[in-house]
ZAMARGU-4260 file (C-alpha; in steps of 0.2 Angstrom, whole numbers, plus 5000, padded with zeros to 4 digits):
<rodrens>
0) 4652/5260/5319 | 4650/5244/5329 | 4662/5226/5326 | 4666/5213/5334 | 4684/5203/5337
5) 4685/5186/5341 | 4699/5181/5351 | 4697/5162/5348 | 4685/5150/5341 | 4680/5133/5344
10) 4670/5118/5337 | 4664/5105/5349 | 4665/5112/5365 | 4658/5108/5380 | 4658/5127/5388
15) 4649/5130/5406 | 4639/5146/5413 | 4658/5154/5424 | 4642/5156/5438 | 4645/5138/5442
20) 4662/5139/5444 | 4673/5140/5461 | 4689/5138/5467 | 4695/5123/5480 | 4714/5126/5486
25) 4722/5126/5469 | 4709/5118/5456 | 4693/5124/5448 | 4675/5115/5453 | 4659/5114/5451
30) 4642/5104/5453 | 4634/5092/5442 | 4617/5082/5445 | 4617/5068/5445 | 4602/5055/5450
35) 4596/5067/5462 | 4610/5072/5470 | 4622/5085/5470 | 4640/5078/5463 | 4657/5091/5464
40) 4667/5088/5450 | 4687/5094/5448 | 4686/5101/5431 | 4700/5109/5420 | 4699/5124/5410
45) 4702/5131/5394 | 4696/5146/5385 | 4686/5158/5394 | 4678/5175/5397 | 4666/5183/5409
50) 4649/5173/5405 | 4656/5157/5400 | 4671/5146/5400 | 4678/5131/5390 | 4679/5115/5401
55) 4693/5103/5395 | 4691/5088/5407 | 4678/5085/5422 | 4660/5087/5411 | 4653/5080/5397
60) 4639/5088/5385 | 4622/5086/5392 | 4628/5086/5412 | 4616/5097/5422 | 4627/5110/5431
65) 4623/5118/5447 | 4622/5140/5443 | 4626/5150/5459 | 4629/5135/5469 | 4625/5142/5489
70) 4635/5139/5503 | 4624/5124/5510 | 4626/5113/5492 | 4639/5099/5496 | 4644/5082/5487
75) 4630/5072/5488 | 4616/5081/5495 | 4599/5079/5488 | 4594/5094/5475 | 4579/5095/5463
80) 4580/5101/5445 | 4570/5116/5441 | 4559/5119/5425 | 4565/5134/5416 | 4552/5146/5413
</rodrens>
């Protein structure tokens, strides 16, 4: 016997990968692309598990978020989108 129980369920929301989430002091953060460049963004969460997490304010659908940012990644610096195989 297998099932499944759903905690909660949304429509229309804008949920990231928690792998490019981190923590600054007390808020939430992560890093969008933008022309180029590497933005952090304060963002506020909602609902949220261990893959993935409901973002309330800070990103919009369709921003390019930054997975496993690495230590050298800073507001501003120049990245490159990869193609996904």
């Amino acid at each position: 016997v297998s099932g499944e129980i759903v905690v909660w369920f949304g429509r229309d929301v804008v949920t990231v990968p928690t792998s490019s989430l981190f923590r600054m002091g007390e808020s939430w953060q992560l890093f969008v692309v933008a022309e180029g460049r590497a933005r952090r963004r304060e963002v506020v969460l909602g609902h949220r598990n261990e893959g993935s997490a409901e973002i309330v304010e800070g990103v919009s659908e369709g921003d390019t978020v930054i997975l496993f940012p690495p230590e050298g990644v800073e507001d501003g610096i120049r990245v490159r989108v990869a193609a996904r195989p």
